[in-house]
C-alpha positions in Angstrom: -22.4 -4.1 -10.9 -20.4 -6.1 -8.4 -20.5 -9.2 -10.1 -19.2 -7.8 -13.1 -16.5 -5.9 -10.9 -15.6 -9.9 -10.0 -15.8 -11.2 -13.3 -13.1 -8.3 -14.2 -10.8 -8.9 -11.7 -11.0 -12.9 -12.1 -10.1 -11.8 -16.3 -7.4 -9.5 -15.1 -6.2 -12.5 -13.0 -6.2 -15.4 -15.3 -5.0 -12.8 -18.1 -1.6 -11.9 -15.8 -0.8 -15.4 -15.0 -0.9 -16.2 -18.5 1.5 -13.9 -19.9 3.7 -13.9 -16.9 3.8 -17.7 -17.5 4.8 -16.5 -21.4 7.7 -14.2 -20.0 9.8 -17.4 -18.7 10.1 -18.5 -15.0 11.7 -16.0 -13.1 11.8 -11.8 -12.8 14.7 -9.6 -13.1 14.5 -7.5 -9.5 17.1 -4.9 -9.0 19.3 -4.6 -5.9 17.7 -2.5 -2.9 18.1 -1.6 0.8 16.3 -3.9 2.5 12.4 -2.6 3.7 13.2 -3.7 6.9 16.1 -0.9 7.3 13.1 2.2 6.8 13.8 4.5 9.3 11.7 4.7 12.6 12.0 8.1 12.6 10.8 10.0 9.2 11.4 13.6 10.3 8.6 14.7 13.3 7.5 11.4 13.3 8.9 8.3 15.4 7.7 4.7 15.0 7.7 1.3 16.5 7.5 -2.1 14.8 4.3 -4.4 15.3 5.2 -8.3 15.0 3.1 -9.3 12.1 1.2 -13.1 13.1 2.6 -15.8 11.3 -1.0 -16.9 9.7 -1.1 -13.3 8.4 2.1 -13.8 7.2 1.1 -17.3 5.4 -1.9 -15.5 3.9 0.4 -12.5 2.6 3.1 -14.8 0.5 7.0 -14.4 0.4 8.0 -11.0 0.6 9.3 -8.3 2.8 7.0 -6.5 5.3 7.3 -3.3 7.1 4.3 -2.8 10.1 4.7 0.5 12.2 2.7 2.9 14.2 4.9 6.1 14.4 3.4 8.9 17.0 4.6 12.4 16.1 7.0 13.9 18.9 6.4 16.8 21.1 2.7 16.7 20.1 0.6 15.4 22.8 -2.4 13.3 22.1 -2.3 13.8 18.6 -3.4 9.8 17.3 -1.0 7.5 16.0 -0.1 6.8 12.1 0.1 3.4 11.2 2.3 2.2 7.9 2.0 -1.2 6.5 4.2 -2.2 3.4 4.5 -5.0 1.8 7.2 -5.6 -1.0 6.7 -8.8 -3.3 10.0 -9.4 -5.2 7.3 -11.7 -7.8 3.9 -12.3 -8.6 4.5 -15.3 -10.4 3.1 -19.0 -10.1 -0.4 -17.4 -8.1 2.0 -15.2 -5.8 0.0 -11.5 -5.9 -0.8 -8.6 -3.9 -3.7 -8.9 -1.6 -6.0 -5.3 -2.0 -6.8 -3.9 0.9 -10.4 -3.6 -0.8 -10.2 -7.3 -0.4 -9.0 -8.1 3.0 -10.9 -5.2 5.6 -14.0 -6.1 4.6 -13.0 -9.5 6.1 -12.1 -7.9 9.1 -15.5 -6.2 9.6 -14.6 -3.3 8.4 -16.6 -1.6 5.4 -15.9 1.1 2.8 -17.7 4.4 3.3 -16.1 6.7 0.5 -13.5 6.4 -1.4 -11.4 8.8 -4.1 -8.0 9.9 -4.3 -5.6 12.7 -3.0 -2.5 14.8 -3.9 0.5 14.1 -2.1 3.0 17.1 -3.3 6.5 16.1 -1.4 8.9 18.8 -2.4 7.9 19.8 -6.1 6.9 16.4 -7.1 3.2 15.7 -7.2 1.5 12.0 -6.6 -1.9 11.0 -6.5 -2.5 7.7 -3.8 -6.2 6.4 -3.3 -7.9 7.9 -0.1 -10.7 6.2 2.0 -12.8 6.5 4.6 -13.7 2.7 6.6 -15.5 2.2 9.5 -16.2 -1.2 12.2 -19.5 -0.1 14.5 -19.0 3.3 15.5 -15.2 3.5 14.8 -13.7 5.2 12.0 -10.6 5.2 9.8 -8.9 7.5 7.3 -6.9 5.0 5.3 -4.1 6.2 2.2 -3.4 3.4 0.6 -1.4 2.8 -3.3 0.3 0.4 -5.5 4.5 1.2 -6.0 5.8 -0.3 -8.9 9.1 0.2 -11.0 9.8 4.3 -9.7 5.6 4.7 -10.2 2.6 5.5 -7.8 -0.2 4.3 -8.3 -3.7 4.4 -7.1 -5.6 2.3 -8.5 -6.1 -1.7 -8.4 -6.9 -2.5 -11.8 -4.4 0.4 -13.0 -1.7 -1.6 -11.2 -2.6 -5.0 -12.3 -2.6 -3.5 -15.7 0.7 -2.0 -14.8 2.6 -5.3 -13.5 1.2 -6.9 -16.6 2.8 -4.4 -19.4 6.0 -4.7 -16.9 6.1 -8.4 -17.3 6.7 -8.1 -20.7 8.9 -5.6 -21.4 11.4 -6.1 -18.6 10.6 -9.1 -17.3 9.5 -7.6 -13.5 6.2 -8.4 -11.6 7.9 -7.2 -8.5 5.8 -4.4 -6.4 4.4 -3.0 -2.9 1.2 -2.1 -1.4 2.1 0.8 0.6 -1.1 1.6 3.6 -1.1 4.6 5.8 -4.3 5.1 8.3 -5.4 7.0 10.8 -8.1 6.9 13.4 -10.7 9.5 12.9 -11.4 11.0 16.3 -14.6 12.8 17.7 -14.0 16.5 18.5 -11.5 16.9 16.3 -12.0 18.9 12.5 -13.4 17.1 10.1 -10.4 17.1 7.6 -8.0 16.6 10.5 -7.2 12.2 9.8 -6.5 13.8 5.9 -4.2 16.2 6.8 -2.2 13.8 9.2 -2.4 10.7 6.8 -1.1 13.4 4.3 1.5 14.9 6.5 3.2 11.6 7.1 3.0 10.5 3.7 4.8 13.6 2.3 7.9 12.4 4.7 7.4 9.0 3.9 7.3 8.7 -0.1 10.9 10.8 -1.1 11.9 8.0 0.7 10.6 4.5 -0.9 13.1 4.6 -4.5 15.8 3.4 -2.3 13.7 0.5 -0.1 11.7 -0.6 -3.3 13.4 -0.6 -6.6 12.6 1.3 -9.8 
C-alpha cells in the first residue's frame, strides 16, 4: 500500500509539471496584502513571530511565510497555538508545497490518526484535515489544509488535483499550506487540543481571502 501511495504521488508529480509546463512560463497571481501583515492578535488570541532558519527556508522555496505561536490572554496556563503558513505565488519549474505528511516524519515525529474536522466560522462551514502526531512520549493535535483560489481544502492529492485543473483554466498554481497545532497535555480532557486548535482556527480563517488571493 505505501509504495503504491508513492508511485501516485510521483504520477501526480510528473503529471503537474507537465501541463503546467503546457500552460506557458509564468502564473497570473492577483494582488494581496502581504502574509507578513496577519495580525498578531486574532480576537482572544495574541501571537509572536518565530525567525524561520535560513536552511528551512532553502528547503521551503520562494514564497511568503508566516510562523507564530499566539497564547490566548487572560487565560493562565492554557498551552500555546502555533500557526505556520506558507504562501507560494508558483509551483512551476519543480517549485511545490512541501506536505506536512512529508516533512514531521523527518523530524521524528509519526502519525497516529488522522481524519478531518468542521470548522464553522460564522455560518460558513469548512472541513481542514485533523491529526494526531507524537515524538517519544509527546503529543500533538495538528489542523493542517491546502488554500487555494478562495477554496479549503483538506486533502493532499485533492489539492494537487486542484492546482492542476487551476493551471489550466486560469493559468494559477499559486497556494498555501496553512498548519495549526497544539500540544496535547496530560490532565487535561481528552478533546481539549481539538477544541483549542478549533477555536483559533474559527478566528483565523474569515481572515486569509485578504492575505492569500482567490
Amino acid at each position: 500500500m505505501k509504495y503504491a501511495q508513492i508511485w501516485t504521488v510521483a504520477l501526480l508529480l510528473a503529471a503537474s509539471t507537465a501541463l503546467v509546463r503546457l500552460r506557458g512560463d509564468t502564473d497570473h497571481v492577483p494582488p494581496s496584502t502581504p502574509l507578513a501583515q496577519l495580525p498578531a492578535h486574532l480576537a482572544d488570541w495574541s501571537g509572536q513571530d518565530i525567525p524561520i532558519p535560513q536552511e528551512t527556508l532553502d528547503i521551503l522555496g520562494k514564497g511568503s511565510f508566516v510562523n507564530r505561536v499566539y497564547q490566548r490572554n487572560n487565560s493562565k496556563g492554557v498551552p500555546s497555538v502555533g500557526l505556520f503558513i506558507g504562501y507560494f505565488p508558483t509551483q512551476r519549474s519543480g517549485q511545490s508545497i512541501h506536505s506536512p505528511q512529508n516533512c514531521l516524519p523527518g523530524g521524528g515525529w509519526s502519525f497516529e490518526s488522522s481524519g478531518t474536522t468542521e470548522i464553522i466560522p460564522g455560518d460558513k462551514q469548512y472541513q481542514v484535515g485533523e491529526y494526531l502526531i507524537s515524538n517519544g512520549v509527546v503529543s500533538q493535535e495538528v489542523l493542517y489544509w491546502y488554500r487555494s483560489h478562495g477554496k479549503n481544502v483538506a486533502n493532499d492529492y485533492a489539492a494537487k488535483f486542484q492546482m492542476l485543473k487551476d493551471s489550466i483554466l486560469y493559468g494559477r498554481t499559486d497556494a498555501a499550506l496553512i498548519r495549526v497545532i497544539t500540544p496535547v497535555v496530560q490532565g487535561e480532557p481528552a478533546t481539549a487540543a481539538h477544541d483549542r486548535a478549533v477555536h483559533f482556527t474559527q478566528h483565523l480563517i474569515p481572515l486569509l481571502p485578504a492575505y492569500i488571493p482567490n
